[in-house]
C-alpha positions in Angstrom: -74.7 36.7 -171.5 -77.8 38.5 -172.3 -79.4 38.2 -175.9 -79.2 41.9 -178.0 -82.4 42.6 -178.6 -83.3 43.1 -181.9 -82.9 46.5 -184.0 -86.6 47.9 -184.6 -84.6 50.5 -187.3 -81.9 48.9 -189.8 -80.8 51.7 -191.9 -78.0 54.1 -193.0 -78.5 57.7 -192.4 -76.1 61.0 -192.6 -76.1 63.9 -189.6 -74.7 66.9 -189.5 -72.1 67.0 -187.5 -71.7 69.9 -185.3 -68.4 71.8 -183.9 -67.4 71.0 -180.4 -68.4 67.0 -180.6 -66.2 64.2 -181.0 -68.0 61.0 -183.5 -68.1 58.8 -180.4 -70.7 62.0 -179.0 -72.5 61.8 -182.4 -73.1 58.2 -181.5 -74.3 58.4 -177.9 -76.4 60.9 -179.4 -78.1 58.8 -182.2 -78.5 55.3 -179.7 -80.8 58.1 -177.3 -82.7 59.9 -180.1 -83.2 56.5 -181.8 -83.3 53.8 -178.7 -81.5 51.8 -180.1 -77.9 50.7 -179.2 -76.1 49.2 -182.3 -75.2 52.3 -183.9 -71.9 53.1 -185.5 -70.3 55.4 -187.6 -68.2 55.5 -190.9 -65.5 58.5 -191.6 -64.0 59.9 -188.2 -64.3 63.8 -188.0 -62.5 66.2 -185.7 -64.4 68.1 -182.8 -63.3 71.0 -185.0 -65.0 69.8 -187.6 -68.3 70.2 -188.5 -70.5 68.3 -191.8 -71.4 65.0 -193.2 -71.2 62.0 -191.1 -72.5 58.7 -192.5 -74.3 56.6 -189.3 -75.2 52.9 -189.3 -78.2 51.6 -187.1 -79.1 48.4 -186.5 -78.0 45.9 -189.1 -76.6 48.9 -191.1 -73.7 48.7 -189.1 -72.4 45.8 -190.8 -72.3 48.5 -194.2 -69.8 50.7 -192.6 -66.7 49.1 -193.4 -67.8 48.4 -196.6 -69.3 51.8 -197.9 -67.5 52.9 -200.7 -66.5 56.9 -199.8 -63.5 57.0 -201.2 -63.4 60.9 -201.9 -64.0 63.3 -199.2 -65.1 67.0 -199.8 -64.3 70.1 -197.4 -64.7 73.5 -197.2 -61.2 75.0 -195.2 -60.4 77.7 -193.3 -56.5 78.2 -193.4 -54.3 80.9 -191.1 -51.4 81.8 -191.4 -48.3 83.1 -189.2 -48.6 80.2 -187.2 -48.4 76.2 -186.9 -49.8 74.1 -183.9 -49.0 71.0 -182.1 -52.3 69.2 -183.9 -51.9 71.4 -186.7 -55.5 72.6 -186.0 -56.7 75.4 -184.0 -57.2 73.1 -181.3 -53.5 72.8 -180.8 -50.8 75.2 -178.9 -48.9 77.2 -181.3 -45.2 75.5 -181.7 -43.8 77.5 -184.4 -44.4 81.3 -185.6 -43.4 83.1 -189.1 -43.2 86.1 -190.9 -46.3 86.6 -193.4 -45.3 87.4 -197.1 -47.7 91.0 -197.9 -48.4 88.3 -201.5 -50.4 86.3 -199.2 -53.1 88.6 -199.0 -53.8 88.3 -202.8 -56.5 85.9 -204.4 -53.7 85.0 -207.1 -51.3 83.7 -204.5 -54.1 81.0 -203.0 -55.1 80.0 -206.6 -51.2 79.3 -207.1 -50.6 77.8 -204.2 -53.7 75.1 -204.6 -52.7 74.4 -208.2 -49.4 73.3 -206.5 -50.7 70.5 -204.4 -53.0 68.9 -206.8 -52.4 65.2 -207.5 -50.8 62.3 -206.1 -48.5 62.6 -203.3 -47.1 61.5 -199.7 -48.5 63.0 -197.2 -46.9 62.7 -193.1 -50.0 62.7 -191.4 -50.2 65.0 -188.0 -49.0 62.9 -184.9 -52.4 63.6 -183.3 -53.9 62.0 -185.3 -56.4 57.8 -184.7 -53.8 56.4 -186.7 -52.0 53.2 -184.8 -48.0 53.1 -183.9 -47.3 49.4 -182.1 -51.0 49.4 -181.3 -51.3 52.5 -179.3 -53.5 55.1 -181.1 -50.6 58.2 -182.2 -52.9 60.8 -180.2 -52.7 59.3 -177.2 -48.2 58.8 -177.7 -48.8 62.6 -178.3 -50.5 63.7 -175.7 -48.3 61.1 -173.4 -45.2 63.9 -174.8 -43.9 61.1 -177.0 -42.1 62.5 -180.2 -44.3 61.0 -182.7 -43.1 60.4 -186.4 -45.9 58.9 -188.9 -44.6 57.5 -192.2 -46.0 59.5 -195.2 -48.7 58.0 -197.0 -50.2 58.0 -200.2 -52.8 60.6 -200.8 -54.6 62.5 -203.9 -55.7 65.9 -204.1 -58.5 65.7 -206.6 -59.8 69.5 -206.3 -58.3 72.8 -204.5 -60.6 76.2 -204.9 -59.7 79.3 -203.3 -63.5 80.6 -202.3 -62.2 83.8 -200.5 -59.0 85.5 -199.1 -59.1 87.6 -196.1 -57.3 89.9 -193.4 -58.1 88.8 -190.3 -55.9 90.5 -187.2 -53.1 91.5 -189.6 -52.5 88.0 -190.6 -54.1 86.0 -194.4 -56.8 83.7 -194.0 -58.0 81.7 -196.7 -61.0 79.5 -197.4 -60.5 76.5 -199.5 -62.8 73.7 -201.3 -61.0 70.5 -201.4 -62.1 67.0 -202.9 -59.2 64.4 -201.3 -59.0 60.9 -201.5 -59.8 58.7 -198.5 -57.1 59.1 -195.8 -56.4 62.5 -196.1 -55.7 65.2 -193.5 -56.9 68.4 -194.4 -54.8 69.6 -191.0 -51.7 68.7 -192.9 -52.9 69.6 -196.0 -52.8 73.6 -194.2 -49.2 73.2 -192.7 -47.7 71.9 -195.6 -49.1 75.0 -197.4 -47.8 76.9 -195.1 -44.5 75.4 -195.3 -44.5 75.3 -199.1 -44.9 79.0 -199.2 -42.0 79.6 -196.4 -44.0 80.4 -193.8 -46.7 78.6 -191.0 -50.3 77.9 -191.1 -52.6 75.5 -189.4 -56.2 74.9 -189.9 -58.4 77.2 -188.5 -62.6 76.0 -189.6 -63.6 72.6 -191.2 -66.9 71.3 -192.6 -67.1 68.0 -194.3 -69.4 69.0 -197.5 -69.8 65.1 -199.0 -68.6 61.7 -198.1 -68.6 59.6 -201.2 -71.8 60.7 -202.8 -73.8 61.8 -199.7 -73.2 65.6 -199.7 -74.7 67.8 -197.3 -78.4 68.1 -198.4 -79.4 64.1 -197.4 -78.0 65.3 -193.9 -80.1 65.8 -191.1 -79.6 67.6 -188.0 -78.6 65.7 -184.6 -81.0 68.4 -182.6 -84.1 67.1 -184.9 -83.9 63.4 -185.0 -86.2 61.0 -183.8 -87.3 57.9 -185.5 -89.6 59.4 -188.3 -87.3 61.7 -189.0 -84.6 58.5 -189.3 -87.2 56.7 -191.4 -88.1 59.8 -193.9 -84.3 60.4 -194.3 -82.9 57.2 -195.2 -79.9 56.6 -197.9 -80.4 54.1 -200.2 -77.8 51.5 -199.2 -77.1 49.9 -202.4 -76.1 53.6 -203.7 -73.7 54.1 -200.9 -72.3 50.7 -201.8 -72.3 51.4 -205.5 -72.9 47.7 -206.4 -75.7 46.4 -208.8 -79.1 46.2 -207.5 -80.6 42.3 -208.2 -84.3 41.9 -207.4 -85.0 38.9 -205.5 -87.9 37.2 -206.3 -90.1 36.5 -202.8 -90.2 32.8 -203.2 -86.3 32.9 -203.0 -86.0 35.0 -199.9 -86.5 32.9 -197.2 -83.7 30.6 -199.5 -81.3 33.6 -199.0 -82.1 34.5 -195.6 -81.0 30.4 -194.5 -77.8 31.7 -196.9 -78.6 28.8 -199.7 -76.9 29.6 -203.0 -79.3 30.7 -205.6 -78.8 29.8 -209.4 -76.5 32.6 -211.3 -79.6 33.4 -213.8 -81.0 35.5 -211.6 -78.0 37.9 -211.4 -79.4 40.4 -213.6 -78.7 44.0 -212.6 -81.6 46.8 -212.7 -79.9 48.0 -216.5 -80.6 44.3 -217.9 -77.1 43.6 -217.5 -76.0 39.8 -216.8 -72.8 39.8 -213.4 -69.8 38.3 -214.3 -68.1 36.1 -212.4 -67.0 37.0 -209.0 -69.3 40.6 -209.2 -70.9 41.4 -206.0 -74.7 42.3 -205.9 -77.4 43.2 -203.4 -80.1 41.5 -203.2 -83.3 44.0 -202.5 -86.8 43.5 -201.9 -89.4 45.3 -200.9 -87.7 48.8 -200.8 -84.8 46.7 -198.6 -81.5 44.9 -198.8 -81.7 41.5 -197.8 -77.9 40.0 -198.7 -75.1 40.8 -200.2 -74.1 38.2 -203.2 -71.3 37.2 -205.3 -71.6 35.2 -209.1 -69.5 32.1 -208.3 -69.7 30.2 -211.5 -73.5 29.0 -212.0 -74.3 29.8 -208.5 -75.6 33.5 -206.8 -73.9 32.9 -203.1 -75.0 34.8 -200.4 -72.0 36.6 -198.5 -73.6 38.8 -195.6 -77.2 38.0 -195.1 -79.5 40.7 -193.1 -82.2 38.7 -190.9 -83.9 42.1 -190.7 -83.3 44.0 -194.0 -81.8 47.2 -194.1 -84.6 50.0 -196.0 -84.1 52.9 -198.2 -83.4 50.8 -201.3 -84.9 53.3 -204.1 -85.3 51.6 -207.3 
């Protein structure tokens, strides 16, 4: 088996993602703009969708499954009159239904998006990446299987009506929600439109943030090359939202062999001693070496980066 060469770029960086590509395309299209071939990718968005897309490269990539982005942000484009087979505009149109003339009114979208705030079950739409017996439910779908998802836990933290229009006889609106993780904005539409005793589907999405990485630390797919990688780098330990510890350079070679470094050291960047069993990262230089937990007297090393990941800003 051949040996993977060595990532010449360890970081975490956020592209825009445009319409039309899947997140598979936005990695094919990082490992060429970059050259380099372990790149991955945290938050799946729809070819529909467009907006903030958190990428790993290099040793980053062992960050994805730990980044902390547990709110997502959208700006949505909802129709009416009609629902689809992916609930998207992607989809063919399965059911149709009469349009109530309130619809049209900015007061009936501000009602309607008080009503879905909160915590509730949501049945997420059958396509969709989620597993059934280990088949992915888009595919069962697609096969003509009649897919039913169990509903699922979500939370609708914010729902803004930006504008209400007329488009082809039919209401439109644009919405700005903040969702927990898990969340399908798709069904968030058709159960609006259901709710209000008619159909709707989602029409236009863009992705706005992803945990705290919001649109302005994006940068475009067509511009990126390896400075532009390097000048646009998120700070890992932010993404992770664990303390910062600075590791002293005598002791890194100590954490690189994954040797467990004496608890005193724990101190986060606001003076503040780790209690037992907080996780840490351990920078230096402007980069994450490890990630540590406080276990007792000791500092132990639980994922250790043999080339560190940059963009720590402390």
């Amino acid at each position: 088996m051949a040996k993977r060469r060595v990532s010449q770029l360890n970081c975490l960086i956020a592209v825009d993602k445009p319409v039309g590509c899947t997140s598979h395309d936005v990695v094919s299209r990082v490992r060429r703009a970059l050259g380099e071939r372990r790149v991955g990718h945290a938050g799946t968005l729809d070819p529909l969708a467009s907006g903030v897309m958190v990428v790993g490269i290099g040793q980053a990539t062992r960050l994805l499954g730990l980044l902390t982005l547990d709110t997502k942000a959208y700006v949505a484009e909802i129709t009416f009159g009609s629902e689809t087979s992916t609930d998207d505009a992607e989809g063919e149109v399965v059911r149709e239904a009469d349009v109530h003339p309130g619809l049209f009114e900015h007061a009936a979208a501000e009602a309607a998006c008080r009503s879905v705030l909160g915590q509730q079950m949501q049945v997420p739409p059958s396509y969709s990446a989620i597993s059934v017996n280990g088949v992915r439910s888009y595919k069962r779908a697609r096969a003509g299987e009649d897919v039913e998802l169990e509903a699922r836990p979500i939370e609708v933290l914010a729902a803004d009506p930006i504008a209400v229009a007329n488009r082809d006889g039919v209401p439109v609106w644009t919405v700005a929600f903040t969702v927990s993780k898990g969340s399908y904005i798709r069904a968030l539409a058709r159960d609006m439109g259901r709710a209000l005793g008619t159909a709707a589907h989602l029409s236009a999405l863009r992705r706005t943030a992803s945990g705290s990485i919001g649109l302005g630390s994006c940068v475009s797919l067509d511009d990126l090359d390896v400075r532009t990688a390097c000048e646009h780098m998120l700070d890992p330990v932010r993404a992770l939202d664990v303390p910062a510890v600075v590791l002293p350079e005598r002791l890194r070679e100590d954490v690189l062999c994954g040797k467990r470094l004496s608890s005193s050291i724990a101190v986060g960047a606001d003076g503040r001693l780790l209690g037992e069993g907080e996780r840490c990262a351990l920078v230096s230089g402007g980069s994450l070496v490890a990630l540590a937990a406080v276990q007792g007297s000791a500092l132990a090393p639980r994922d250790v980066f043999p080339q560190p990941i940059g963009g720590v800003a402390l």
